[in-house]
N, C-alpha and C positions, 0 to 999 in steps of 0.2 A: 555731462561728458567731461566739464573742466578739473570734476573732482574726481572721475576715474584717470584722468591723465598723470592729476597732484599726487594722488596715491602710489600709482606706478612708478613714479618720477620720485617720490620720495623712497619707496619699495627700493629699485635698483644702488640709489645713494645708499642704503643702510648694507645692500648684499656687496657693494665694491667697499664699504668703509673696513667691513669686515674681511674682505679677503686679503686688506691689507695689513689691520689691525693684528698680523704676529711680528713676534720680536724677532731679533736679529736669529737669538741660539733656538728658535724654534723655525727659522729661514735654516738656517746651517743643519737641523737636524734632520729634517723636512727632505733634504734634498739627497739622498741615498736612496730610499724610494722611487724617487724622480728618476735620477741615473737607471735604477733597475729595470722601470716601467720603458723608458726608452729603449734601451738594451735587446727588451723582450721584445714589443711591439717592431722594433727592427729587423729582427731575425727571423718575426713571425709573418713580414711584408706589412704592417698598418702604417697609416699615415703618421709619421711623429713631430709633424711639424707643431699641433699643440701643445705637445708635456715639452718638447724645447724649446717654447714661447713661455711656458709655465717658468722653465728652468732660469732662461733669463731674468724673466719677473723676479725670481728667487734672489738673483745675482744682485739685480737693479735692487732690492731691498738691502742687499747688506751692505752693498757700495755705496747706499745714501746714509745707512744706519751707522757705521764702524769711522771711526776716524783714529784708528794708530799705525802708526807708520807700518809695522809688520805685515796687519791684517794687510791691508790697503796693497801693499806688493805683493800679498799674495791672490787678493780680488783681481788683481791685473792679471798673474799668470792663468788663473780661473778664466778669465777674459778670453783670453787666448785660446783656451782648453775649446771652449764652449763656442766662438766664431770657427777652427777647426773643425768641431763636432758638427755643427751646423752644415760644413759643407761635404762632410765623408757621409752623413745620413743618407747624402741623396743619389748617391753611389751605391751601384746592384752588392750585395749581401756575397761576398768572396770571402777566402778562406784571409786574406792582408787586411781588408777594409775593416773585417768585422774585429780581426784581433786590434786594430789600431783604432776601431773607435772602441773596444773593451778597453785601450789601455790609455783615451782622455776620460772616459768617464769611470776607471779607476779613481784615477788622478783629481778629478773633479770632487769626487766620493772622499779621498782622503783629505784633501783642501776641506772639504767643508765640516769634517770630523773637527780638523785642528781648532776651523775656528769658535766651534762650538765648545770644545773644549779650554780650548781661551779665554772665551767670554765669559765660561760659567765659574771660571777658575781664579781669574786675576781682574780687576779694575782695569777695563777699557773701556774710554769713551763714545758711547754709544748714543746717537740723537736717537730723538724719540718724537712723535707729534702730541 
């Protein structure tokens, strides 16, 4: 029984090491998708409280990952974007609600272009584990 528990317990460690285990520009690339699948699933009535738990997770990796002043100000407006989104999702699907969460996870979508385009383009400091 101890070495079916070891197994599992080891199993899970290797499945979260790896969901973490992308980079920053493949966090930022990643995350258009993400915006679209919420968008959908919002308009379609699903629950989107997990792809905007996902999205965060997304955010929380770049804001650990990036340390240059630009990025970093614009992870904060992303911030912003994304506790907004959080609370206009839980709002009935109207003709205002829907166009204004279209137009943070526009926003959200272009932010994260930049900064993939950043990262792949110019030396910025970027931790890594």
């Amino acid at each position: 029984m101890k070495k079916i528990l070891w197994i599992s317990a080891l199993g899970l460690t290797f499945s979260l090491t790896t969901l973490d285990a992308r980079t920053p520009i493949e966090a930022a690339r990643e995350t258009p998708q993400i915006t679209e699948q919420i968008f959908s699933d919002y308009l379609s009535g699903y629950d989107t409280h997990s792809i905007v738990a996902h999205l965060r997770n997304t955010q929380e990796l770049l804001k650990r990952s990036i340390h240059d002043e630009e990025l970093s100000n614009l992870l904060r407006y992303l911030d912003l974007c994304i506790n907004d989104l959080r609370r206009a999702i839980i709002q009935p699907a109207t003709d205002a609600n829907t166009r204004h969460i279209n137009d943070l996870l526009h926003a959200i979508t272009e932010g994260s272009h930049f900064i993939a385009d950043t990262l792949s383009s110019k030396k910025v400091v970027v931790a890594s584990r």
